[in-house]
Structures are given as structure tokens and as C-alpha cells.
C-alpha positions in Angstrom: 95.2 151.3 138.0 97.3 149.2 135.6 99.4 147.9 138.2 96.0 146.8 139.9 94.7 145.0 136.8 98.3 143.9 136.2 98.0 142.2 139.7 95.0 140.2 139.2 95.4 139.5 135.2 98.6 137.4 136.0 96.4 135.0 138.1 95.2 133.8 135.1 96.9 131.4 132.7 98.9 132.4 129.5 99.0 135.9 130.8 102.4 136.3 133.0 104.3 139.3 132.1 102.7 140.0 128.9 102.5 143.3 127.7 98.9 145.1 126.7 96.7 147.8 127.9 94.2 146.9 130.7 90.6 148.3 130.6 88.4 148.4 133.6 84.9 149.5 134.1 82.8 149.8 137.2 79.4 151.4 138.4 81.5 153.6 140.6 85.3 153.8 141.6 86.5 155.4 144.6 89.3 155.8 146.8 89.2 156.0 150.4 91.1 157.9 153.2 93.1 155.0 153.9 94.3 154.9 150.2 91.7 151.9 149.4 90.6 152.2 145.8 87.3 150.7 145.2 85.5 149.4 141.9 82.0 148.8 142.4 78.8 147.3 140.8 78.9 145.2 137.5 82.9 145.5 137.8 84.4 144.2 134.5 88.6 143.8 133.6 90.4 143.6 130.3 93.9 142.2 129.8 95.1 140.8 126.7 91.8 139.4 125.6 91.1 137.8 129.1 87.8 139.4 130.7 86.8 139.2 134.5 84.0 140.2 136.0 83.1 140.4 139.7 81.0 142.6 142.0 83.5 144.2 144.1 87.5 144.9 143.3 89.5 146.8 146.3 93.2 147.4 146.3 94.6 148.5 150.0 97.7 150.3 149.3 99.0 150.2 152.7 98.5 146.4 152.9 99.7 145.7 149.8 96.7 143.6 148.9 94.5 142.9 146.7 90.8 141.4 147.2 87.8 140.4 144.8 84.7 139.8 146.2 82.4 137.4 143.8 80.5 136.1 142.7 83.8 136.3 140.1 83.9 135.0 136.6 87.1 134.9 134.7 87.2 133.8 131.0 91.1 133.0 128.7 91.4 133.4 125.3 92.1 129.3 125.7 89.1 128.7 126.5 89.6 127.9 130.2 86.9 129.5 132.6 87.4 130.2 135.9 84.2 130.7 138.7 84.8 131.8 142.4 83.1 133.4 145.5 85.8 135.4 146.6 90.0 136.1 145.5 93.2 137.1 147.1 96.3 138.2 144.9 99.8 139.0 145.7 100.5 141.9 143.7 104.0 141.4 143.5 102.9 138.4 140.9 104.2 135.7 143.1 100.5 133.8 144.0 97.2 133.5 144.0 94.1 132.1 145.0 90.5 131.7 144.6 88.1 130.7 147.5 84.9 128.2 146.6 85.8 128.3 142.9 85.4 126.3 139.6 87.4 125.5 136.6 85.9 124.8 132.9 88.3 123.4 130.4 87.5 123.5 127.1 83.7 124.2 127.8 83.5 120.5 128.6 85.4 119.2 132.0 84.4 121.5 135.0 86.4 121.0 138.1 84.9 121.8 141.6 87.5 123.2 144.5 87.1 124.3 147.6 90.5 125.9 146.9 92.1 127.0 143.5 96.0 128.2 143.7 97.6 129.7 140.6 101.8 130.0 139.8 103.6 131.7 137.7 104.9 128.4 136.0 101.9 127.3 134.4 100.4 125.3 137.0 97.2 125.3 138.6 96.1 123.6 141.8 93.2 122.4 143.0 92.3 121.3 146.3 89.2 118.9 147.5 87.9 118.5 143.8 85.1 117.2 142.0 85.8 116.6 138.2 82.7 115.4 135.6 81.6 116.8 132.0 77.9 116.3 133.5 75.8 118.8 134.7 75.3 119.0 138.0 71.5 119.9 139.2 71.8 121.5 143.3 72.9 118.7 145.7 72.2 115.3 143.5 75.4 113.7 142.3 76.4 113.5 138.7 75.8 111.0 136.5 79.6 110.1 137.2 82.7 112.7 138.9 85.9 111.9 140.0 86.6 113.0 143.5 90.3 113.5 144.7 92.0 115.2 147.6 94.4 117.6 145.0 94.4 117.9 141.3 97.1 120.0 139.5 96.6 121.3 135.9 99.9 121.7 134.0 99.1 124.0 130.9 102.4 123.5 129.3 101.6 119.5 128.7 98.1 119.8 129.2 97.9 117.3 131.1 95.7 116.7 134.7 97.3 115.1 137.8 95.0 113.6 140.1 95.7 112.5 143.9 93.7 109.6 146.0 91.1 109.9 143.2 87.7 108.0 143.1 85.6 107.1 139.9 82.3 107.5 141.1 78.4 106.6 139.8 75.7 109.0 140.8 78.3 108.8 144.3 78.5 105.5 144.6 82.3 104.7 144.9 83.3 102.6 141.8 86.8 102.4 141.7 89.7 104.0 144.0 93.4 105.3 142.6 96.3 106.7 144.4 97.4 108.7 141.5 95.8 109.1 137.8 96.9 111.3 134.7 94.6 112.6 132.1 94.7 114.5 129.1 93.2 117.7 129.6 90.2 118.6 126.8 92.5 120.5 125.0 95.5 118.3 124.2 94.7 116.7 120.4 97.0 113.8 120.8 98.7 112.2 124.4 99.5 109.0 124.9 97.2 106.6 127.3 94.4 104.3 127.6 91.8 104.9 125.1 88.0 104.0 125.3 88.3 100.5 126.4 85.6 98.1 124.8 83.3 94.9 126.0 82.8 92.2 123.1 81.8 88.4 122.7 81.4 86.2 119.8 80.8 82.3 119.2 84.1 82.0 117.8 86.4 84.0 120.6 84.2 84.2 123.5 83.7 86.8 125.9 86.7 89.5 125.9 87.7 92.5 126.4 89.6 95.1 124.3 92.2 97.4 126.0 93.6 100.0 123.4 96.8 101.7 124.5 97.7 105.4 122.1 101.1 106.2 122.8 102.6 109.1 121.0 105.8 108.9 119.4 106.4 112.6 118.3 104.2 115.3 116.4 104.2 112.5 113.3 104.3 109.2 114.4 102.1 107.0 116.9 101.4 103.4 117.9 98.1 101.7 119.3 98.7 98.8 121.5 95.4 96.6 121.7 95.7 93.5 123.6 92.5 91.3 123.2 91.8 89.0 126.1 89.0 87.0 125.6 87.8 82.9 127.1 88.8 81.3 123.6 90.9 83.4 122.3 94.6 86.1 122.6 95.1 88.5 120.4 97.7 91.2 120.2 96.9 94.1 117.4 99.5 97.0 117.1 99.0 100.2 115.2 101.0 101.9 113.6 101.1 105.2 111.4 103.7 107.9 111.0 103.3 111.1 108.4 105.8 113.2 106.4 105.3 116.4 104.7 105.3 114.0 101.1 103.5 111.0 102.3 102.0 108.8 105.1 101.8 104.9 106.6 99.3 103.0 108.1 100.1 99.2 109.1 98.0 97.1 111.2 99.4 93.7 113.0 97.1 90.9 115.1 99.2 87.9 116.6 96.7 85.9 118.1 96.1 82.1 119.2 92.9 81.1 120.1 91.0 77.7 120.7 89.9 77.3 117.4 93.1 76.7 115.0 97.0 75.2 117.1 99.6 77.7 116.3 100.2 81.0 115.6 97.8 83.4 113.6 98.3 86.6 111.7 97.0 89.6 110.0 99.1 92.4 108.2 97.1 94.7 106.7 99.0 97.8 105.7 98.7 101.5 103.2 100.3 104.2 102.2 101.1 106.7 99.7 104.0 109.5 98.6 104.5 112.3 96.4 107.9 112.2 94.7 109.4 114.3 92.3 107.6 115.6 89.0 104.5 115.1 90.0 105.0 111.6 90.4 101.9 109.9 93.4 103.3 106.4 95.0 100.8 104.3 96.7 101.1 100.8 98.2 98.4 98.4 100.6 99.1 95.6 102.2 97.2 92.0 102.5 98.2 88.7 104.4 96.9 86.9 106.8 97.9 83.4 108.2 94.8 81.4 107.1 91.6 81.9 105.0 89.6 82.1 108.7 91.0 84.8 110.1 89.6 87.7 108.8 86.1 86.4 109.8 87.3 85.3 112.8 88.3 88.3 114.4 85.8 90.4 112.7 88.0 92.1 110.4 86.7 92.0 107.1 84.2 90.2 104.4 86.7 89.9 101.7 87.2 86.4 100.5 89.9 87.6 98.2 93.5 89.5 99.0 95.2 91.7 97.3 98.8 93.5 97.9 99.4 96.3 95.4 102.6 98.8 94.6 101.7 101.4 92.1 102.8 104.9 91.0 101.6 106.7 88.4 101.3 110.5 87.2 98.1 112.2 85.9 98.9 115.7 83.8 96.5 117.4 81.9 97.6 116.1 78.7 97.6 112.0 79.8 98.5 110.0 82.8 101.5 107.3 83.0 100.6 104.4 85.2 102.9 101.5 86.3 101.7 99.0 88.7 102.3 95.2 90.7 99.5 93.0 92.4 99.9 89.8 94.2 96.2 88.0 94.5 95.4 85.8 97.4 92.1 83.7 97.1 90.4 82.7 100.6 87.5 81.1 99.2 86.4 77.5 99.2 87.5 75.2 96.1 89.4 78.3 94.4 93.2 77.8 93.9 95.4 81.2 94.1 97.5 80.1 91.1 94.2 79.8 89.3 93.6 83.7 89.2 96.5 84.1 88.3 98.7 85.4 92.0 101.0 87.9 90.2 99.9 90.5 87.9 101.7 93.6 86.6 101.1 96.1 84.0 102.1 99.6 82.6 100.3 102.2 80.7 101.5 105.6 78.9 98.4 107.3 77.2 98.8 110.9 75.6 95.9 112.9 74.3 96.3 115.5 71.6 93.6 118.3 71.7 92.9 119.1 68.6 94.5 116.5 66.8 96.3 117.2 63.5 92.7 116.5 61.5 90.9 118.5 64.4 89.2 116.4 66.9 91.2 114.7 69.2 93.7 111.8 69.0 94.6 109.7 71.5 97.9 107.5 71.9 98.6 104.7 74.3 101.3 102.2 75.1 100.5 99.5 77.6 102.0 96.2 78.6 100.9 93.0 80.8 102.4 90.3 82.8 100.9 87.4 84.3 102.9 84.9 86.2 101.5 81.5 87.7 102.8 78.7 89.6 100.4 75.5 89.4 100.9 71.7 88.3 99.1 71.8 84.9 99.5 74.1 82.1 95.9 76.3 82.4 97.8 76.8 86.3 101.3 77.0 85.1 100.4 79.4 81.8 102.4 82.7 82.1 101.8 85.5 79.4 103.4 88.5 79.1 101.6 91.0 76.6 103.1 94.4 75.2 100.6 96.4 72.7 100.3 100.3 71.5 97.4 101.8 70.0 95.9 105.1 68.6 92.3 106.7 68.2 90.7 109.3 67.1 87.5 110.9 67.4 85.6 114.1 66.4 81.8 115.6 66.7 80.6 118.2 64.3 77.3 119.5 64.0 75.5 119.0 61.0 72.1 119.4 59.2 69.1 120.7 61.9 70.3 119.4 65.3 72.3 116.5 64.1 75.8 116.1 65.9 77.8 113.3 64.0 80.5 111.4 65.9 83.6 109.8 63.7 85.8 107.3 65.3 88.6 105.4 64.0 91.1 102.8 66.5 93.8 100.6 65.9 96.2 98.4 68.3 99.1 96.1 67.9 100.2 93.5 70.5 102.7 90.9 70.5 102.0 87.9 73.4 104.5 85.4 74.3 103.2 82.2 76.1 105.5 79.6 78.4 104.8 76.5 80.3 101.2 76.2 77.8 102.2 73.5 74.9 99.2 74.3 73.2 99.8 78.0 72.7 102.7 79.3 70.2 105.5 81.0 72.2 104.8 84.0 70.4 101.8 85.6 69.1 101.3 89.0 67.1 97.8 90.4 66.5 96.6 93.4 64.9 92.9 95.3 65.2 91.3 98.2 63.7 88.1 99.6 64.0 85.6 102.6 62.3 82.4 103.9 63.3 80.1 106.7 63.5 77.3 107.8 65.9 74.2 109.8 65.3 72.3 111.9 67.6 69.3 114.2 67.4 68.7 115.7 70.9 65.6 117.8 70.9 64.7 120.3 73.8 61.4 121.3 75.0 61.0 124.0 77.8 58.0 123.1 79.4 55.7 126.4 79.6 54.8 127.7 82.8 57.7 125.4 84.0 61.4 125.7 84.8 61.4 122.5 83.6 63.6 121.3 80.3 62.9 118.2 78.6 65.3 115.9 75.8 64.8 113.4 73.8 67.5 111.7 72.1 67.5 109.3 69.1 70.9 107.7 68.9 72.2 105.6 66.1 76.1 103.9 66.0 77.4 101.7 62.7 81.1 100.5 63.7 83.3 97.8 61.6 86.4 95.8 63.5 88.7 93.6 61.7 91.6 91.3 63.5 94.5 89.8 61.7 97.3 87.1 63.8 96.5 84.3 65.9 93.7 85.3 69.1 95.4 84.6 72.1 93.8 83.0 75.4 91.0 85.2 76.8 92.3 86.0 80.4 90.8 89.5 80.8 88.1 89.7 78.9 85.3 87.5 79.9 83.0 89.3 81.7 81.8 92.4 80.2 79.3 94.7 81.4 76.7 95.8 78.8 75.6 99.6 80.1 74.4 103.5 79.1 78.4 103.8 78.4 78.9 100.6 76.3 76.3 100.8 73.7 77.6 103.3 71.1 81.8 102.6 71.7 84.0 100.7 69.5 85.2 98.2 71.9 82.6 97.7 74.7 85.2 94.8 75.9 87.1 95.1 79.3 90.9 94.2 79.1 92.7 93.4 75.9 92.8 89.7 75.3 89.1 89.7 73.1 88.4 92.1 70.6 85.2 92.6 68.7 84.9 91.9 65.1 82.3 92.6 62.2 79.6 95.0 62.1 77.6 96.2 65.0 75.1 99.0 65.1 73.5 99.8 68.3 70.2 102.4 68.5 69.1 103.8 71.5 66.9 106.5 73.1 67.2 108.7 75.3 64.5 111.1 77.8 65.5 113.5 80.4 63.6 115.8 82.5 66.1 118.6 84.3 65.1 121.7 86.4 66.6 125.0 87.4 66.9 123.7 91.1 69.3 120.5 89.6 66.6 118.0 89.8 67.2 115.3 87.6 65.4 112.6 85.4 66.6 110.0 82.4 66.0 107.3 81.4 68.1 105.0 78.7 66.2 102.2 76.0 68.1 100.6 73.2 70.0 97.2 72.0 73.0 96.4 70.2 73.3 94.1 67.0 76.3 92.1 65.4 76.6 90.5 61.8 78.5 87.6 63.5 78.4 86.4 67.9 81.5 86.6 69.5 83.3 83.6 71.0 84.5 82.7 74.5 82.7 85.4 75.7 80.5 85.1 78.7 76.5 84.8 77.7 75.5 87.9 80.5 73.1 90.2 78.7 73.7 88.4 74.8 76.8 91.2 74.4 78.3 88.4 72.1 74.9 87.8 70.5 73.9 88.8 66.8 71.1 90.3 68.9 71.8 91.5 72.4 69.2 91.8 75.3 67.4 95.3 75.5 68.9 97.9 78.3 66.8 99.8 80.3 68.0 102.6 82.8 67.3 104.9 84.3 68.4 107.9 86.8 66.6 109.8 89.5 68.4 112.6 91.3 65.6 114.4 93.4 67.6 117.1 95.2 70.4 116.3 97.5 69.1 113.9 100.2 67.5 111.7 97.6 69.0 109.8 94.8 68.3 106.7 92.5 69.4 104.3 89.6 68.8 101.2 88.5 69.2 99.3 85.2 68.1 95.8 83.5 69.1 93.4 80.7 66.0 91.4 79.0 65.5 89.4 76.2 61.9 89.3 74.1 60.4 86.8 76.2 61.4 89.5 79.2 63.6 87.1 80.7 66.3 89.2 82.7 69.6 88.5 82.6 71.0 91.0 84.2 69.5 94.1 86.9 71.1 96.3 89.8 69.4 99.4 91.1 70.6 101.2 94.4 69.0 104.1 96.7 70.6 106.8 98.1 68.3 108.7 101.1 69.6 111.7 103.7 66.5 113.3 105.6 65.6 113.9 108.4 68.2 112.3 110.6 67.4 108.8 108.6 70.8 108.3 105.9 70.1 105.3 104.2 71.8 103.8 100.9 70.4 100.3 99.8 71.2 98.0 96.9 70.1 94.6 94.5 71.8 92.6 92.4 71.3 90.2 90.2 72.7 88.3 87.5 72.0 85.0 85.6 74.2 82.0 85.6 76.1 80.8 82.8 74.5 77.8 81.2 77.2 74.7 81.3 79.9 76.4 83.9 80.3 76.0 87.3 82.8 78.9 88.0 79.9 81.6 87.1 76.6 80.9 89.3 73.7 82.7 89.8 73.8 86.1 91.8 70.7 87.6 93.4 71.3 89.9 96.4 70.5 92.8 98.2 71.6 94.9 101.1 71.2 98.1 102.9 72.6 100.7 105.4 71.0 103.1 107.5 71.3 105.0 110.3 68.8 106.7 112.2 69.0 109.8 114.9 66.2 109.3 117.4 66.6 113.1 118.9 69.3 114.5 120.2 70.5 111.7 122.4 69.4 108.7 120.5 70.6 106.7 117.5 70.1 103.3 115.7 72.4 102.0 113.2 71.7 99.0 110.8 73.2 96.3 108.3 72.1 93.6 106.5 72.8 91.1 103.4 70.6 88.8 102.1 71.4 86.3 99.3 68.4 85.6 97.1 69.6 83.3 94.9 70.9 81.2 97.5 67.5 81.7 100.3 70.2 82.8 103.2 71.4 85.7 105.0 74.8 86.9 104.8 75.2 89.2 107.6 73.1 91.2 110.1 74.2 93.9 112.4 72.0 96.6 115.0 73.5 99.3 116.9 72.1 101.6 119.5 74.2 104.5 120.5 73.3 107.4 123.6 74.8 110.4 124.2 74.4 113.5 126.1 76.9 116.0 127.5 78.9 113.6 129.2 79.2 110.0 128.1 78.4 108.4 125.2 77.6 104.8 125.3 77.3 102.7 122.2 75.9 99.0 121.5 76.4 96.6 119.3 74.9 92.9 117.7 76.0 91.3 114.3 75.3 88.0 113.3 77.3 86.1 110.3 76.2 83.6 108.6 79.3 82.2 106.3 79.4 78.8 106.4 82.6 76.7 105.0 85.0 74.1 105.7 87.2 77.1 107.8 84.5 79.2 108.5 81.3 78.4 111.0 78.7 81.0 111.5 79.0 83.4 114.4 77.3 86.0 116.3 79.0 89.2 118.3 78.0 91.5 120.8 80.2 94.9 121.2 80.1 97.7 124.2 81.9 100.5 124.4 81.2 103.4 126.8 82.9 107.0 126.7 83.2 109.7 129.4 83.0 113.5 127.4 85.7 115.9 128.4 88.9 113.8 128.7 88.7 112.9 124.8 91.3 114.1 122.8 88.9 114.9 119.9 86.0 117.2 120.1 82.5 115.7 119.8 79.6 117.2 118.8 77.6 117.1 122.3 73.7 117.7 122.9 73.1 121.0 125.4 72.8 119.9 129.1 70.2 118.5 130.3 67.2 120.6 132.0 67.5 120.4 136.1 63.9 121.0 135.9 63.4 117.6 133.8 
């Protein structure tokens, strides 16, 4: 019996010589005069965790033979799955072969034969074959098959050999090859064509992209992507390789194209690495050949480039932070030199918990480097800035409720200036600051409710003194006044301006939270000064004696549906500031929207008007369909921005998806343009697994 199950079991692939018990269960087993044994009715074998099951198993002795009569179903622990009406085995192991059968790889490419023979060497042949991922309803043709006179499956490089093949649509002939290899379903990465796609655009015509994977061991791999289109040639290479500390990713077009003579580029490249004591190394990559490109070719929005190295370590103590950025600007009528191009900086911070008066104290080092290269000296100014600092803060609770919050800060930089006459060379500069915060949260439970409410009073007094000469604000000039700025000694970003003179800011503070996580606050209060601030930007009146009031507030309403939004207004409700955004997941609809808006800055040209908004959503029409959609509008200027649609369909074996974008960007480089994309898929030779909608109904 075992050398009977042993016969037929090493038909099957991965199975061989291997050792295991083999089970076998029958309605009846008999053997005959002529030493014929017999398994009968709902027959069912066991090997190795492969399972066969067939109406009718008979071993003739005297033959030396050994036949399965189907209808036979074999199933591997790979996954592969094997249909026939009738087998034949050589029990001495040497060959086999199934009559009228089917192969299933992967549960997604099924292969027809007339003929299936199996080796010992991990090949499997197939003769007169129909391959598709579709299902196939009685005698109409499949959506699309491949036909071919013999395919062989190698299991060892997963890979499918076809001979005289022909791509077919519901059996019309499409196109005819001599010989074709494809990745089985199985294989995760193996070099060859990928999805190829259809696109056109006003500014590189009508084109095609033809994407090339080729594999260049278990860590590295390159995409070739030629671009051929009526206006325009474009080479784009791939590349990304990963070690056990670290990874790369660098991206390469070398195009020419009707629109600009010459030569044009793209680099866009990242990475990152763990070294030695906890040390994390990171690095990106922007440059392109002109300010055009990136629009061009449909590769990105950003009008501003920026190539970064940086490595830092974060403990649980303090982090260490050491960093190098080179700034590109694309837009029109903004010089590079003017931002400025090169900017490095380092930063040490260590936090002591508690600190030696209890609390906690925190110490920082930090230094700054800007280097420029224009004609005149705001363009030609270089600073380099080196400054430590210590704070220290505590919270106790005192009197009914009332937690008290003590800060004290205090920094010292030193900033020497070349190639600006009308700054000293050197520059020293000292700050300190005090202040203390009040808060009285008070909590109702609501009865009959698992609903807790607070409300918060909060008051802040703070005091900041400066001595040595202020240097040129390059960092600080547009602050943002929020929920996290209103009760904090320096609400400034960077270090160039520092606040000085009293401010007390009073706010309140209402939230609404239930057991389920359910979330509501909102945030009112306004921040005064003794004295404004200079060379700070107007924005909401942070630099006022009186600030604009700040509203905000927070909705999180399970986890499909979020909001926030906040505002600046003065007393006349003029706002000067607002930005709310939308999060939504139900229901197959995932949508995330956005506005904007802030007010100009009276007497500058460099800081205009913003007033946008934007959204993203997709939406899944059932189990087949799909819409996808962009847009940007900008308010302030009565014009779009962008626009894109998307329609993708799916089912169990091809997935098509279509595309339309319009830009609008309009500029001395740029001109607006409008792109079509089409891309279409065939299920079962991809080498990732997609989630794909059950087969269609015959009946339907």
C-alpha cells in the first residue's frame, strides 16, 4: 500500500523521495485474483501534506501499473492544484501523466491540457494549453487566454515557458509569439516587462511607457522605462538595493523633447542606514536640469528643491542631531542665493528627569550656518551662529484643583557676519526668561452618560529680557500662533528673534470625551505684550500688544471620521489667519479635505495673500468599480491648480485603470497642460498578490 501511494505521490511537485507516512481511505478496497488491488468510492491519499482524491485507484501487480480513474483532484502544500479525468504512473518513479487535466497556480492562473507530463526534475509539461486567470463559463472563450502548442512549468525558477503562443480576446487572435517566458504566480520578484502603460499630455504628446524589472540578486534591482512619446524621449532608470543596516532608492530621467534644445534631467534619490551606537543616517536627493521639468514630465508640484544629509540619534534621555541642506528655488522671480542655498546645523539636547530642584531640566547646544553666493550683501550675507541654552520647568498641584507650572530659560549665542558691511563681524547676545501658568480643569461626568466633560481656565505671566546687539532675523519671521503657542516662553520659531517684556496669555478650554474614545475640544483665548515686537511678520498680531483671538477646535468621532480647524480674528472679526481639514473612511468613500488661508502682509510683496483648498477621495463602487479624485483650487487668486479623475475595474483577471489630470501652472517655463493615463493588467502573472473580487457568476 505505501509503495502504491508512494507511486502516485511522487507525481506531484516538491514531493520526490521524501520521506512520510501515506494515509489512504476508500469506500471499499479489494484485491482481485489477478493480484489487482482496488480502492473504491470517495477514494482519498495522504503524503506529506499533499491530498488526492479520485473515484477509482487500481494497482495491477503483474503489469506493474498503476491507474486513476477521475474525475481526480490533487492539491500541494504550494499551493499548486492539479484536475484530471483519468492518470497513468510508472511506479518505479520515473514518469507520469494525466489525461484531460488542469493546473491552478497560486489559486489564480489555471492552465488547460489535453496532456499534463510530470519529471522527477521539477518540471512539468503541458501539452495543447489554454492559460487565463478568468473564469471560464462552458464553451464561451475567456475574457483573454493564451493558447500555445506546449508549456513547461519549471518549479525550481518558477518560471513558465510557452511555445507558438497566442494572446487572445474572448478568441479573437491578438498577437502571435514563437516563444514567451513568464513568471509563475508564485515568484515575488523576476526580471521582465512590467504592466506597460498608454499616456498623452499637451506638453509630450501621445506616448507610451514600457517599464523593464530586471533583478540583480535577492537585494538589488533596476527598472528600465523608456518613454516614447510624439514630442518627447525620455529614459528613466530605477534603482534600489537593500542591506541588512540600510537601503537606496535613486531615480534618473534623460529626456529631450520638443519643448526645450538639449539635454534634460531629473535625479531624485533616498536613503537611510543604521550605524553603530544607535546612530540612524538618512540622505534624499533633488536636481533637475531646469525649473520645467518636474511639471513637465508629471513628476512633482514642488517649486522648491531640497538635497539633505543628516544623522542623528534619539535615546531616551535626548537626541543629538547633525544635518546639511542645499535649497534649490524653481519658482518665478525667486533667486536661490536669496533663501539662502546652503544651510547646516547641529543640535545636542539632554533632559534631566527630575532635575536637581525636582521637575525637569533641559540642556541644549546648537549651532547654525548659512552660506550665500549673490552680487549684493542681503545675497552675499553669510552667518554662522553657535548658542547653548538651559530650562527648566515643574507642575505641582496646589490649593483645590489648581496645578501651577514654573518655567525659567536662558540661551547664549555668539553670530559672526561676512560679506554684510552693515553688520559687526561678531555679535554676542544673551536671553532669559520666567513664567508661570495657571490651570483649573474641572470634570463633570455627565449622569446617565459615559460621557466626561472639562473645562479649563488657563492663565500664563512670562518676563524675557535680551542683552548684546540683535542680529538679522533669518529664521524667525513667520511664526505660527496656535493651541501650543499660547502659554510657552518663546512661541518664536528658529533663534534669530526672541521675545522680550511681559506677556500673559488666558485661555479656555472645553472638552467632551467618552468611553468609546470619542472626542470633542475646543480652544478660546489671546495673548498680550507690554511692548510689539519688531521685524516680525503681522500674521495673527503675535507681535502685537494685543494679539488676534484663537479659536480651535477638535472633533474625533470614532475612527473613520475626524476634524480640526482653527482661526485668528481681531475685534472687528477680521480673520487673519484659518485652516481646518477633514478626515472621512466609510463606507468604501476615504476622503481627506483641506482650507487655507492667510492674510497678506501690508507693504511686502514677498508675503501675499493665501486662500486655498483641496481634497482627496476615493470611492469603491462594489466590488469591481472605483473612482479616484483630486483637486486644488486657489481662492485668493480665482484659479484652479490642478484636477485629476480616475476610474479603475477589476475582477478576477485584469484590472484596468484610467486616468485625466489637468494643470493649470502658468509661468514663463511652465504652460498649462492636460494628461490622459491607461494602464491595463492581466491577474495571475503579477509578481505581487492582489486582492481580487470572487469569479464572476456563469449564470450572470
Amino acid at each position: 500500500m505505501i509503495r502504491l501511494l508512494s507511486a502516485l505521490l511522487c507525481l506531484l511537485p516538491g514531493v520526490g523521495a521524501a520521506q512520510g507516512l501515506a494515509q489512504l481511505v476508500a469506500d471499499s478496497v479489494t484485491v482481485t485474483a489477478q493480484e489487482t488491488l482496488v480502492a473504491r468510492g470517495h477514494v482519498e491519499a495522504f503524503y506529506d501534506g499533499t491530498r488526492l482524491t479520485a473515484s477509482e485507484i487500481a494497482y495491477d501487480r503483474g503489469l506493474d501499473r498503476l491507474t486513476v480513474t477521475g474525475p481526480i483532484l490533487i492539491t500541494t502544500p504550494d499551493g499548486e492544484v492539479f484536475t484530471a479525468e483519468a492518470a497513468a504512473i510508472d511506479p518505479k518513479l520515473e514518469s507520469g501523466l494525466l489525461r484531460g487535466a488542469r493546473l491552478v497556480l497560486d489559486r489564480q492562473l489555471q492552465i488547460a491540457a489535453s496532456r499534463i507530463d510530470r519529471t522527477d526534475s521539477g518540471l512539468t509539461a503541458l501539452t495543447r494549453t489554454a492559460a487565463t486567470s478568468c473564469q471560464v463559463c462552458g464553451d464561451n472563450p475567456p475574457l483573454w487566454e493564451i493558447r500555445a502548442d506546449r508549456v513547461v512549468h519549471d518549479e525550481v525558477e518558477q518560471q513558465l515557458y510557452f511555445d507558438n503562443a497566442t494572446f487572445r480576446i474572448r478568441g479573437v487572435p491578438v498577437i502571435w509569439l514563437p516563444r514567451m517566458r513568464l513568471p509563475d504566480p508564485t515568484l515575488e520578484r523576476a526580471s521582465g516587462l512590467l504592466v506597460p502603460q498608454l499616456f498623452s499630455s499637451d506638453a509630450l504628446g501621445f506616448g507610451l511607457k514600457l517599464p523593464y524589472f530586471v533583478r540583480l540578486g535577492g537585494r538589488r534591482d533596476l527598472t528600465v522605462t523608456p518613454w516614447i512619446a510624439t514630442k518627447a524621449r525620455n529614459l528613466e532608470l530605477g534603482y534600489r538595493q537593500a542591506w541588512r543596516s540600510g537601503w537606496v532608492k535613486l531615480d534618473t530621467h534623460l529626456a529631450e523633447d520638443d519643448a526645450t534644445e538639449g539635454l534634460r534631467y531629473a535625479i531624485l534619490g533616498e536613503g537611510a542606514f543604521s550605524l553603530p551606537r544607535d546612530v540612524r543616517l538618512e540622505f534624499d536627493l533633488e536636481a533637475v536640469s531646469d525649473a520645467a521639468f518636474l511639471l513637465d514630465y508629471d513628476l512633482s508640484d514642488a517649486d522648491r528643491l531640497d538635497s539633505r544629509l543628516r544623522a542623528y540619534r534619539l535615546q531616551d534621555g535626548g537626541y543629538a542631531l547633525g544635518q546639511i541642506t542645499y535649497y534649490e528655488s524653481l519658482r518665478d522671480g525667486e533667486s536661490s542665493t536669496s533663501l539662502p542655498p546652503l544651510v547646516a546645523r547641529l543640535e545636542r539636547e539632554t533632559v534631566l528627569r527630575p532635575g536637581p530642584f525636582g521637575g525637569q531640566l533641559t540642556l541644549r547646544a546648537d549651532a547654525d550656518a548659512l552660506w550665500r553666493d549673490g552680487p549684493t550683501p542681503p545675497e552675499a550675507r553669510d552667518v554662522v551662529r553657535a548658542g547653548i541654552s538651559a530650562g527648566w520647568r515643574q507642575d505641582r498641584l496646589i490649593g483645590p484643583g489648581l496645578i501651577l507650572g514654573t518655567e525659567l530659560q536662558s540661551r547664549v549665542d555668539a553670530y559672526v557676519v561676512t560679506d554684510d558691511p552693515a553688520r559687526d563681524t561678531l555679535s554676542p547676545r544673551a536671553w532669559e526668561a520666567a513664567g508661570v501658568t495657571l490651570r483649573w480643569p474641572l470634570i463633570r461626568h455627565e449622569a446617565g452618560s459615559d460621557a466626561t466633560q472639562v473645562i479649563e481656565p488657563v492663565a500664563s505671566l512670562s518676563y524675557a529680557t535680551q542683552q548684546g546687539t540683535a542680529p538679522a532675523n533669518e529664521d524667525s519671521r513667520l511664526p505660527e500662533f496656535g493651541s501650543t503657542s499660547l502659554h510657552t516662553l518663546d512661541r518664536l520659531p528658529g533663534e534669530d528673534l526672541q521675545e522680550t517684556g511681559f506677556s500673559a496669555g488666558l485661555g479656555l478650554r472645553w472638552s467632551r470625551t467618552t468611553t468609546d474614545g470619542r472626542t470633542l475640544s475646543v480652544l478660546a483665548g489671546q495673548l498680550l505684550r507690554d511692548d510689539e515686537l519688531e521685524d516680525l511678520a503681522e500674521g495673527a498680531g503675535l507681535g502685537q500688544t494685543r494679539s488676534d483671538w484663537l479659536v480651535s477646535a477638535r472633533a474625533d468621532l470614532g475612527e473613520d471620521l475626524g476634524f480640526n480647524a482653527y482661526a485668528t480674528f481681531d475685534n472687528q472679526l477680521d480673520v487673519s489667519s484659518a485652516e481646518a481639514r477633514l478626515g472621512l473612511d466609510r463606507g468604501g468613500l476615504d476622503l481627506s479635505a483641506a482650507y487655507l488661508w492667510l492674510q497678506a502682509e501690508t507693504g511686502s510683496t514677498d508675503l501675499e495673500a493665501i486662500s486655498e483648498v483641496s481634497f482627496d477621495a476615493a470611492l469603491d463602487l462594489g466590488p469591481r468599480w472605483s473612482l479616484v479624485a483630486q483637486a486644488r483650487y486657489d481662492i485668493a487668486a480665482d484659479a484652479p491648480v490642478r484636477a485629476q479623475i480616475g476610474a479603475g475595474w477589476h475582477n478576477e483577471c485584469v484590472t484596468v485603470d484610467l486616468s485625466a489630470s489637468r494643470r493649470y501652472t502658468d509661468t514663463d517655463d511652465v504652460d498649462p497642460s492636460t494628461s490622459f493615463g491607461l494602464s491595463v493588467n492581466l491577474n495571475g502573472f503579477s509578481a505581487a498578490r492582489q486582492a481580487v473580487p470572487a469569479a464572476r457568476d456563469c449564470e450572470g
